[in-house]
TIBAMAR-955360 format. One record per residue (C-alpha): residue in three letters; chain; z, y, x. Coordinates in steps of 0.25 Angstrom, whole numbers, plus 5000, padded with zeros to 4 digits. Layout:
N
PT, ala, A, Z, Y, X
...
This chain:
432
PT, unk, A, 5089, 5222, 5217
PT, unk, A, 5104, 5223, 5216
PT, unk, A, 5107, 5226, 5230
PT, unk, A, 5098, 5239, 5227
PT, unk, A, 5108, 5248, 5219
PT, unk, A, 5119, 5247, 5230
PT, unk, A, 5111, 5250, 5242
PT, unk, A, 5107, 5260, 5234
PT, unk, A, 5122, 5266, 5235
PT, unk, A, 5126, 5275, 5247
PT, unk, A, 5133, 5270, 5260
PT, unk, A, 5146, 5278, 5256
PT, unk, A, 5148, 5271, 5243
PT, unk, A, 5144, 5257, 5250
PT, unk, A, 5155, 5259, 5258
PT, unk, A, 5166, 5264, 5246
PT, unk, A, 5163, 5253, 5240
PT, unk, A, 5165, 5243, 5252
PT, unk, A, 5179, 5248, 5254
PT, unk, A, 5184, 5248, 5241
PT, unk, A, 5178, 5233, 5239
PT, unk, A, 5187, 5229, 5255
PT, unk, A, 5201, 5239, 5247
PT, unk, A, 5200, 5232, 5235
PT, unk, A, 5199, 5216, 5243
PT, unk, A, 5209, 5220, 5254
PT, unk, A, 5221, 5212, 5253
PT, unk, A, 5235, 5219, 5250
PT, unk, A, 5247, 5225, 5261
PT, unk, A, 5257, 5215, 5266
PT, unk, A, 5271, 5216, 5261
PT, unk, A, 5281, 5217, 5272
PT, unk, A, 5295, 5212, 5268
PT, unk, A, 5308, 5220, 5273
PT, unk, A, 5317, 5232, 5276
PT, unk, A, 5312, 5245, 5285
PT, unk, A, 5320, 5242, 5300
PT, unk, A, 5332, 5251, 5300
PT, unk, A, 5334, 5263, 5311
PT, unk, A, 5343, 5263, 5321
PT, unk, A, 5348, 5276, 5325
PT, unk, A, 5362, 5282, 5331
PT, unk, A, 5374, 5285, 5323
PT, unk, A, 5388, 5291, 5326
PT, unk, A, 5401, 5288, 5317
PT, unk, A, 5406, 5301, 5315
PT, unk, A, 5422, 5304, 5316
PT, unk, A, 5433, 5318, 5316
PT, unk, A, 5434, 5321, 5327
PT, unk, A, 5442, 5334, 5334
PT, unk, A, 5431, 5345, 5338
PT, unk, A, 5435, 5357, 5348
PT, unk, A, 5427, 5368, 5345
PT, unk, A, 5420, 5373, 5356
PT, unk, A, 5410, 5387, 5358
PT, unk, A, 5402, 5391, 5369
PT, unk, A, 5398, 5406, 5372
PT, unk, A, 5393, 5415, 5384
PT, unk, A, 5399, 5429, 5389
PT, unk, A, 5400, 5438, 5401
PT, unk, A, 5414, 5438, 5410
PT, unk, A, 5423, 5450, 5412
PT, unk, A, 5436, 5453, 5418
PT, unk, A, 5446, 5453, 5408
PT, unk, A, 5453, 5465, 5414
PT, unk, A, 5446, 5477, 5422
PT, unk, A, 5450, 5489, 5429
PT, unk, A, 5441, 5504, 5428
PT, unk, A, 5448, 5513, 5438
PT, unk, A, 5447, 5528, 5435
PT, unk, A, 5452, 5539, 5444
PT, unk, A, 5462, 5546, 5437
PT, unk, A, 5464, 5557, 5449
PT, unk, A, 5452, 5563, 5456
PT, unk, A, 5454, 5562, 5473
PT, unk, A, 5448, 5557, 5485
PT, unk, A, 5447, 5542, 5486
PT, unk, A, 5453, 5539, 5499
PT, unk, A, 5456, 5524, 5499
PT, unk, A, 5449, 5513, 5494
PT, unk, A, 5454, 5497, 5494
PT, unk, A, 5444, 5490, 5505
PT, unk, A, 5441, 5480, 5493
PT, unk, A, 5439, 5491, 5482
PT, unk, A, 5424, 5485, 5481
PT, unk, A, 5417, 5478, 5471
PT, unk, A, 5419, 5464, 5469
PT, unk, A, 5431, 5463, 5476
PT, unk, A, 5445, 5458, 5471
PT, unk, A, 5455, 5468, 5472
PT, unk, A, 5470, 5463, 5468
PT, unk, A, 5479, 5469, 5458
PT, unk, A, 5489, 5482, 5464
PT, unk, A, 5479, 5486, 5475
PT, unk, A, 5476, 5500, 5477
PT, unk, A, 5463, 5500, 5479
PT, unk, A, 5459, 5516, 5479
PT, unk, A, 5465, 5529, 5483
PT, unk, A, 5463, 5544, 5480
PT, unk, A, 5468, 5554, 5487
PT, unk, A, 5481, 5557, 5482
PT, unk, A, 5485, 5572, 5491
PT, unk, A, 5481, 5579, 5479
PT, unk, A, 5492, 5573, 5470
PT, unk, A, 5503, 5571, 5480
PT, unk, A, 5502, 5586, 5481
PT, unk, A, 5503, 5588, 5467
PT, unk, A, 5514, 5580, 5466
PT, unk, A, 5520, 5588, 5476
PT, unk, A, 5519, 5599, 5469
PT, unk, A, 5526, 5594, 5455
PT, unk, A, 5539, 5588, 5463
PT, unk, A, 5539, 5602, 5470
PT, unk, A, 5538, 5610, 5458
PT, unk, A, 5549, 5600, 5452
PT, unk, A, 5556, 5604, 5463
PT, unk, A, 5557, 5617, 5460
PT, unk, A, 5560, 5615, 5446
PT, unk, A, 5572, 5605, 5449
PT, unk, A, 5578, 5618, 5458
PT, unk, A, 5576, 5628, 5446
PT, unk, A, 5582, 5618, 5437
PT, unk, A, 5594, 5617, 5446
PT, unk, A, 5595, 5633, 5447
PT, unk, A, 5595, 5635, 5433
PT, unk, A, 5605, 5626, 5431
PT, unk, A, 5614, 5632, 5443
PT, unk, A, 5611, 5646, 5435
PT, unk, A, 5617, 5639, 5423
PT, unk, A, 5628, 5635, 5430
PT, unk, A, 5631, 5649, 5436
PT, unk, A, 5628, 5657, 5422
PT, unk, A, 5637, 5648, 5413
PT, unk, A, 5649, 5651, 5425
PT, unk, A, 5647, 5665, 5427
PT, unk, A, 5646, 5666, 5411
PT, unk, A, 5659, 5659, 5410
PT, unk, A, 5665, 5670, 5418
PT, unk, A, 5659, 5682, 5411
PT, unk, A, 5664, 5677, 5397
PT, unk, A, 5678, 5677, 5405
PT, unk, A, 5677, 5692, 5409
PT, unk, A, 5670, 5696, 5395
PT, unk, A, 5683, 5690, 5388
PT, unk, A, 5692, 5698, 5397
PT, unk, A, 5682, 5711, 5396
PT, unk, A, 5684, 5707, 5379
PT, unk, A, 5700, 5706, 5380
PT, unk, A, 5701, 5719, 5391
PT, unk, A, 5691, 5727, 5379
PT, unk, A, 5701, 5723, 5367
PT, unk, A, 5713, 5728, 5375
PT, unk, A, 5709, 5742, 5381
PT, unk, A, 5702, 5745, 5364
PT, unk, A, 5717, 5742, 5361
PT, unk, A, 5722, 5751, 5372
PT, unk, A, 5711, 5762, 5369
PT, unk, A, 5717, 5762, 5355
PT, unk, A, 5730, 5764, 5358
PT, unk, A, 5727, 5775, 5367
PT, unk, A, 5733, 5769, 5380
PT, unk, A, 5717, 5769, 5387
PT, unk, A, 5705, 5777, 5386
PT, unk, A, 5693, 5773, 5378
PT, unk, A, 5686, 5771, 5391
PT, unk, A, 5693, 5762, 5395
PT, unk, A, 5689, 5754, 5383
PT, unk, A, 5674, 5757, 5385
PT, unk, A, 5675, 5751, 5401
PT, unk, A, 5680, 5738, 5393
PT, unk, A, 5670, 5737, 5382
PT, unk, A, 5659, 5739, 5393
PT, unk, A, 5665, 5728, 5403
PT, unk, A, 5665, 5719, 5391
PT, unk, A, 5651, 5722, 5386
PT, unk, A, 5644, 5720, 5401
PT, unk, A, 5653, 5706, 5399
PT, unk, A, 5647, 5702, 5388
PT, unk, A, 5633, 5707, 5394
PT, unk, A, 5634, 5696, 5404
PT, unk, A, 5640, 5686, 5397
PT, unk, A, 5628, 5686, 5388
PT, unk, A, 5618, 5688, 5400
PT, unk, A, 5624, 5673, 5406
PT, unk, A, 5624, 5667, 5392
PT, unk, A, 5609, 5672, 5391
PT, unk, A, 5606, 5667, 5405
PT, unk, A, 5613, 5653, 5400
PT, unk, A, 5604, 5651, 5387
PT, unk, A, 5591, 5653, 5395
PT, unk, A, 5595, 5642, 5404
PT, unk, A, 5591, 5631, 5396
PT, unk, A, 5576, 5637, 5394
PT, unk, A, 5575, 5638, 5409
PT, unk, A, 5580, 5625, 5411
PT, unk, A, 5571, 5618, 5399
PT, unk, A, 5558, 5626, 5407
PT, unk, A, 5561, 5621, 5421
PT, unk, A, 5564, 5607, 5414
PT, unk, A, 5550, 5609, 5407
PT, unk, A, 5544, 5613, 5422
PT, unk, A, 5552, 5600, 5428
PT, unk, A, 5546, 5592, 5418
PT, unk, A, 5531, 5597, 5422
PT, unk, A, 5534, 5595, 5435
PT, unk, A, 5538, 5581, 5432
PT, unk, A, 5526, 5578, 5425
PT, unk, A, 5517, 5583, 5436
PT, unk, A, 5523, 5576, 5446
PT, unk, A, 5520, 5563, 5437
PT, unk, A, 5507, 5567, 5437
PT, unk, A, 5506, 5569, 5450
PT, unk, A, 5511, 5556, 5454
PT, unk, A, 5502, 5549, 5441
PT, unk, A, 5490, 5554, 5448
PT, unk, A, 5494, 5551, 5464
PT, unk, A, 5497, 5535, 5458
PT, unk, A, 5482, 5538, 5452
PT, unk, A, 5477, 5540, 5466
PT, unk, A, 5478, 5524, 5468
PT, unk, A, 5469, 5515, 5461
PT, unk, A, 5477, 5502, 5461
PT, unk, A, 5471, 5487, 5456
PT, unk, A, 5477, 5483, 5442
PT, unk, A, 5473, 5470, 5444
PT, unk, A, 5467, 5459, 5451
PT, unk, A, 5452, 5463, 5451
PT, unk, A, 5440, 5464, 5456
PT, unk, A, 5430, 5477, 5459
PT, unk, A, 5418, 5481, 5452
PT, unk, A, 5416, 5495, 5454
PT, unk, A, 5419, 5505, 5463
PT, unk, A, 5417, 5521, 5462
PT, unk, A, 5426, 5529, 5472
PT, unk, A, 5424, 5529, 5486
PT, unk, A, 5432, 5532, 5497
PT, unk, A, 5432, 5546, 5500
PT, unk, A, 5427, 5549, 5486
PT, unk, A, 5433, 5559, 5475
PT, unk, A, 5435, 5554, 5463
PT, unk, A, 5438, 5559, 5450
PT, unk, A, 5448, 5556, 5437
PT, unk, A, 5440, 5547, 5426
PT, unk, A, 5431, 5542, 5438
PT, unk, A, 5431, 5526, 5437
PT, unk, A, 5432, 5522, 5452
PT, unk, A, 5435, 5509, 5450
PT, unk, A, 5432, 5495, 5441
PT, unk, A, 5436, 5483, 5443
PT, unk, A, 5439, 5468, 5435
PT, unk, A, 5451, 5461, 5435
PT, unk, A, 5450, 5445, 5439
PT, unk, A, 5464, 5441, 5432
PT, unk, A, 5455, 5438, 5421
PT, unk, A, 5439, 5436, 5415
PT, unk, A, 5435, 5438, 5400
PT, unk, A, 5422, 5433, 5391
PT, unk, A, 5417, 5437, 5377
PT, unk, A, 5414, 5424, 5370
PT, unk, A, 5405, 5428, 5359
PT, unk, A, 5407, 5415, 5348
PT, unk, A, 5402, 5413, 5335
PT, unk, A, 5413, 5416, 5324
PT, unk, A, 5412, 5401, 5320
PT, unk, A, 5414, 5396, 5334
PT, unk, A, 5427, 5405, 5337
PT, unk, A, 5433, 5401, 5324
PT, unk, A, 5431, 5384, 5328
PT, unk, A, 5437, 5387, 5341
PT, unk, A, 5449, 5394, 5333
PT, unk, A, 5450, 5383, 5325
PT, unk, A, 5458, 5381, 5311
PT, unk, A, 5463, 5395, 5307
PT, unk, A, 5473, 5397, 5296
PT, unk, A, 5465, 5400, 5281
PT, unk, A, 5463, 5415, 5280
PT, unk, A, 5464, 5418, 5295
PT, unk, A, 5450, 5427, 5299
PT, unk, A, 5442, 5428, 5310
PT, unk, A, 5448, 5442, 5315
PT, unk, A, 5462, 5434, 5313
PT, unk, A, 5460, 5424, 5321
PT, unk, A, 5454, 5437, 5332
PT, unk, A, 5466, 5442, 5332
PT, unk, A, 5477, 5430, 5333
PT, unk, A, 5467, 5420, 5341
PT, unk, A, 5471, 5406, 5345
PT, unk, A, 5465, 5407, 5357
PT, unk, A, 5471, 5397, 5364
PT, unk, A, 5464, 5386, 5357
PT, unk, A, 5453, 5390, 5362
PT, unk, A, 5450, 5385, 5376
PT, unk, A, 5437, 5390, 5383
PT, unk, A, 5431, 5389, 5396
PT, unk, A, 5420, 5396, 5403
PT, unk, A, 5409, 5395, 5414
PT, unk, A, 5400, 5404, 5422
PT, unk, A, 5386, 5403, 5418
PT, unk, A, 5383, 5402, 5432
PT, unk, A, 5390, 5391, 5434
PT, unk, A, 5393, 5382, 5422
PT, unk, A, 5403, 5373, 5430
PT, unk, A, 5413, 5383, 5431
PT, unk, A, 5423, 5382, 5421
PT, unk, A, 5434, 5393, 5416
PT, unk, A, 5446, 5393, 5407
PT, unk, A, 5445, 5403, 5398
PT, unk, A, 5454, 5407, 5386
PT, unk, A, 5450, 5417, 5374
PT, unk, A, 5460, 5429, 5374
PT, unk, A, 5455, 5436, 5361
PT, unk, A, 5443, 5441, 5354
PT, unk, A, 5435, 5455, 5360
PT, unk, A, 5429, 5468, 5350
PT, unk, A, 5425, 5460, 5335
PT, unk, A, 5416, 5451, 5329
PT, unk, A, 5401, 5451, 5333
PT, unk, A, 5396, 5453, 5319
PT, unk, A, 5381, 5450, 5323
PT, unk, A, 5384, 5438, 5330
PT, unk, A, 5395, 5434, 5324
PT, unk, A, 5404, 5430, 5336
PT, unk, A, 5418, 5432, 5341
PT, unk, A, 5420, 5440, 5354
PT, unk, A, 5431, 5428, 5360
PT, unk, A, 5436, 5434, 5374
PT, unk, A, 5438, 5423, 5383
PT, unk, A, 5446, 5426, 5397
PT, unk, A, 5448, 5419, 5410
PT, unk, A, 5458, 5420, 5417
PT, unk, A, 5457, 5421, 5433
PT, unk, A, 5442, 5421, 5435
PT, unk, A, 5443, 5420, 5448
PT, unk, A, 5451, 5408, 5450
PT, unk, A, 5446, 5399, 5459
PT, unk, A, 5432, 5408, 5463
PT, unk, A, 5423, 5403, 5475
PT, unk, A, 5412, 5408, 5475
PT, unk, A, 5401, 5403, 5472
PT, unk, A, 5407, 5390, 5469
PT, unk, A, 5416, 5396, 5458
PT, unk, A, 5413, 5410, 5455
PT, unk, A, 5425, 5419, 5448
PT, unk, A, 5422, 5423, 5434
PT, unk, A, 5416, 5438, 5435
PT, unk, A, 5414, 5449, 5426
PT, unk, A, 5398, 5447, 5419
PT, unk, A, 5399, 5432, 5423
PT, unk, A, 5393, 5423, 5411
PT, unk, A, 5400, 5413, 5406
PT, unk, A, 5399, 5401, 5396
PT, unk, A, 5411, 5400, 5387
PT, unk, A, 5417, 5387, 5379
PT, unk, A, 5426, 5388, 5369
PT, unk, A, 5433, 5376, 5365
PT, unk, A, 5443, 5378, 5352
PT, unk, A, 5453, 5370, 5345
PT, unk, A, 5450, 5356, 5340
PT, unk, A, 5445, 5355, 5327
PT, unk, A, 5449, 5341, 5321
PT, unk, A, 5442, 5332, 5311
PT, unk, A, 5427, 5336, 5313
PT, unk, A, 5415, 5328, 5312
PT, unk, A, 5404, 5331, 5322
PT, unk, A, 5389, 5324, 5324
PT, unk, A, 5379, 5327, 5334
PT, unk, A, 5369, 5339, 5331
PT, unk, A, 5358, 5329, 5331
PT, unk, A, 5365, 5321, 5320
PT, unk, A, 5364, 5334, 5311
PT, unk, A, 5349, 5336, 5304
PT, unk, A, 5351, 5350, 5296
PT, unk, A, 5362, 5349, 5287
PT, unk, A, 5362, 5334, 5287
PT, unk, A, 5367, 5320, 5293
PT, unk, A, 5360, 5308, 5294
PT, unk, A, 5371, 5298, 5290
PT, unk, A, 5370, 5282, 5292
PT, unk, A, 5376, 5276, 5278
PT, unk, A, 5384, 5263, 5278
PT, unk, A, 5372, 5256, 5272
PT, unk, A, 5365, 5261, 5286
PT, unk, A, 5354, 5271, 5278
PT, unk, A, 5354, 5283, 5282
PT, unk, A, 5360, 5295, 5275
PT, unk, A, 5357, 5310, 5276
PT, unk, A, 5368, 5318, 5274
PT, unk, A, 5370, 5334, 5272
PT, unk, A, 5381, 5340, 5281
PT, unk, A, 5389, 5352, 5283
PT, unk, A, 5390, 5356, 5300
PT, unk, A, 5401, 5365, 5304
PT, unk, A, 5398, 5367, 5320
PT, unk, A, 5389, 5362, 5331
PT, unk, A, 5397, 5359, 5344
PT, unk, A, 5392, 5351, 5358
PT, unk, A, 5380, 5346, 5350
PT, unk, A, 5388, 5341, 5341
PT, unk, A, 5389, 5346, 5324
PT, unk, A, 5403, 5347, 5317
PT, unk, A, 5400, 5342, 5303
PT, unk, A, 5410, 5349, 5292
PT, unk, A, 5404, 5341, 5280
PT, unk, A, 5397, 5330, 5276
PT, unk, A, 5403, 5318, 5285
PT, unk, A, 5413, 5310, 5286
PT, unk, A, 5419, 5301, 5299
PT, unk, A, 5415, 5287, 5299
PT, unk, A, 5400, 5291, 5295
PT, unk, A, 5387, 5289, 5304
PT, unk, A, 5379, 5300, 5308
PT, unk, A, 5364, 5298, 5311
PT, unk, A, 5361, 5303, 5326
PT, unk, A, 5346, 5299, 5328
PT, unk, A, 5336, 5305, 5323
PT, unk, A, 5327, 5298, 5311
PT, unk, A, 5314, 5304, 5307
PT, unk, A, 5312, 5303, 5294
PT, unk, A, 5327, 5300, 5290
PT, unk, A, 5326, 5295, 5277
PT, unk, A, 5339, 5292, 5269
PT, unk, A, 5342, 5277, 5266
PT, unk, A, 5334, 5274, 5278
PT, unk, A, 5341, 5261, 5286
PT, unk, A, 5349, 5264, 5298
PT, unk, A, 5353, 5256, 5310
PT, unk, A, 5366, 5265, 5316
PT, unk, A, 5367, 5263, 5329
PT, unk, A, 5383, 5269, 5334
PT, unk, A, 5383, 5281, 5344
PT, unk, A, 5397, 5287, 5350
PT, unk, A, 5397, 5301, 5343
C-alpha cells in the first residue's frame, strides 16, 4: 500500500531524486598540503654596454664621374680609336676620334694671311709718319724764311726802294708755305685713326685666328679620364654635326650609390650633436668619417667593398622621410676577375651597411624578451614582475631600451603563457 504512491511517480523524477540522495551521502575533496612547483625559465642580467649604430639599405651603382662627348664642329669623321667600342676601357689622354680638320686649317690660313697684310699696313703708316713729321719739319723752316723775306720786302716797298710786286711774289710764296704746312699737319692728325682702324682690323684677325685654331683642337676628341664606353654614334666616314652627342662614356676612378636611410637611422650613425644643431646642419658640415660603411653585390653577397659617404644628393624625401646619403667607392675595378670577382658597374645592386659611431652606456634585450611595451622581470624574491618600458631602436634582433631598466636586473626570455604577476620563478642564467 505505501510503495503504491512512488511507483506512481515518473521514471525522470525516480532518478532526480536518486542523485540527489548519492550528492548529499558522498564524502568531501581531500585537502592537498603545499605550494604550486615554481617555473624554470631563461634569464639574462642586463648591463651598459657600447652600441654601434648600424643601418642597412639597397641602391643602384653609378660611375661617380661620366663623360657626354658633343661635336662642337661639324666634319667628316675620318679616324676612330680600334677600341672606341662599348664596354671597352680606354685610358685617360687618348684620342680616340678624328674629324676632318681641311676645312679649318684653311681658315686659319686665311686669318694669319689677312694679319699679314695688316702687319705690312701697320708698318707703312707708321713709315708715312715718319716721312710727313720730316718733310713737315722742313716746310716750317722755308715758311719761317718765306715770313722773314715778306717783312723785309713790305719795309722795302714802303720806302720805295722795290715795287709792290715784288711784295705780292712774297706774300704768295709765303701763303703756298703755309698751304703745305697745314696739308702735312692734317696728314699727321689722321694718322692715329688709321692706325687705331688697322689695330681694330689686327685685332679681328687675331681673334679668328683663335678661333680657327679653338675649332681645329676641337676636331680631336681626347679621353678626360680613365673610362670605359658605353655608347657610340659617329662612324667612320660619317659627317657629324655641332650639338650631336657622339660619344658617352663612365669613368672607373670611382663608383657612387644613393642610400636611402630613415631620418632616425642617419642621425644615430651621426651620433651625439651639439644642442641646437638641425638636420639640414649636420647636411651641410657632415661628420662623415665616422661613419664606416661597406657594401656587396647582390649577386654575390660574399664580395665586400670599402665605401665611404661623400655627402648628401637633392633634399629630404618628405613622403618617406629618408636622407639621400651618397655613398662612393673608390676603384671599382680593383682586383676584377671575372666571374670570380666582378668590378662594380653602373646598374649593379648593391646592399649597403652602415656602421656609426659608438653609442656608450646603452641597455639592450633581445626582441623576444620585449611583449608590447612591457618587460617580464625576475624580482629578488624570484616572482615575477611585469614592467612597462620605453624602446628607442631595434638593431641585430636585439631592442635598445631608453627607460624603464636598470643594470643588474634580470630579464625574462622565455615565454610564459598565462604570465601572471607574483607567480614563482626558477631563473635559470643565459649569456646575453
Amino acid at each position: 500500500m505505501r510503495l503504491a504512491p512512488l511507483l506512481a511517480l515518473p521514471p525522470i523524477a525516480l532518478g532526480i531524486a536518486a542523485a540527489a540522495w548519492m550528492i548529499a551521502s558522498a564524502p568531501g575533496p581531500a585537502q592537498v598540503g603545499g605550494d604550486a612547483p615554481a617555473l624554470p625559465v631563461r634569464v639574462i642580467t642586463v648591463a651598459a654596454q657600447d652600441i654601434r649604430p648600424a643601418a642597412t639599405a639597397w641602391g643602384n651603382l653609378r660611375a661617380a664621374e661620366t663623360w657626354v662627348a658633343v661635336a662642337e664642329v661639324q666634319g667628316e669623321v675620318i679616324w676612330r680609336h680600334p677600341d672606341l667600342e662599348p664596354g671597352r676601357l680606354i685610358p685617360a689622354g687618348t684620342e680616340v676620334l678624328r674629324i676632318d680638320p681641311a676645312d679649318y686649317e684653311l681658315a686659319l690660313a686665311q686669318s694669319q694671311a689677312d694679319l699679314a697684310v695688316l702687319e705690312a699696313e701697320r708698318a707703312q703708316l707708321t713709315a708715312e709718319a715718319d716721312n710727313t713729321r720730316r718733310i713737315l719739319s722742313l716746310e716750317q723752316n722755308r715758311l719761317a724764311l718765306a715770313e722773314t723775306d715778306l717783312e723785309r720786302t713790305r719795309t722795302l716797298v714802303a720806302q720805295g726802294a722795290v715795287p709792290q710786286s715784288r711784295a705780292d711774289e712774297a706774300e704768295r710764296a709765303t701763303l703756298l708755305a703755309r698751304r703745305t704746312v697745314a696739308e702735312l699737319e692734317n696728314t699727321l692728325a689722321l694718322i692715329p685713326s688709321r692706325q687705331a682702324r688697322i689695330a681694330a682690323q689686327v685685332a679681328r684677325s687675331e681673334a679668328a685666328i683663335d678661333q680657327a685654331r679653338r675649332s681645329l683642337d676641337r676636331t680631336t676628341l681626347t679621353t678626360p679620364f680613365d673610362l670605359r664606353v658605353t655608347e657610340v654614334n659617329a662612324e667612320l666616314f660619317q659627317t657629324v654635326a655641332p650639338g650631336q652627342v657622339v660619344i658617352r662614356a663612365d669613368g672607373i676612378a670611382a663608383a657612387e650609390v644613393v642610400a636611402h636611410l630613415p631620418i632616425d637611422s642617419f642621425r644615430r650613425l651621426l651620433g651625439d650633436t651639439p644642442e641646437g644643431i638641425t638636420l639640414g646642419d649636420m647636411m651641410r658640415d657632415m661628420p662623415a668619417t665616422q661613419i664606416e660603411v661597406t657594401l656587396s653585390p647582390m649577386a654575390d653577397p660574399r664580395q665586400i667593398w670599402s665605401a665611404r659617404v661623400v655627402g648628401i644628393e637633392g633634399a629630404l624625401d618628405a613622403r618617406a622621410r629618408t636622407v639621400p646619403v651618397v655613398v662612393r667607392v673608390d676603384d671599382p675595378y680593383e682586383g676584377a676577375d671575372p666571374p670570380r670577382r666582378l668590378p662594380l658597374v653602373p646598374n649593379m645592386q648593391v646592399q649597403l651597411s652602415f656602421s656609426g659611431a659608438s653609442m656608450t652606456g646603452l641597455i639592450a634585450i633581445p626582441e623576444a624578451a620585449l611583449h608590447g611595451d612591457m618587460v617580464r622581470i625576475l624580482g629578488p624574491d624570484g616572482l615575477l614582475e611585469l614592467r612597462p618600458v620605453t624602446a628607442a631602436f631595434e638593431q641585430d634582433g636585439r631592442v635598445v631600451i631608453a627607460a624603464g631598466l636598470l643594470p643588474g636586473e634580470r630579464v625574462v626570455i622565455d615565454e610564459i603563457a598565462p604570465a601572471i604577476p607574483g607567480m614563482t620563478l626558477t631563473p635559470v642564467e643565459v649569456e646575453p
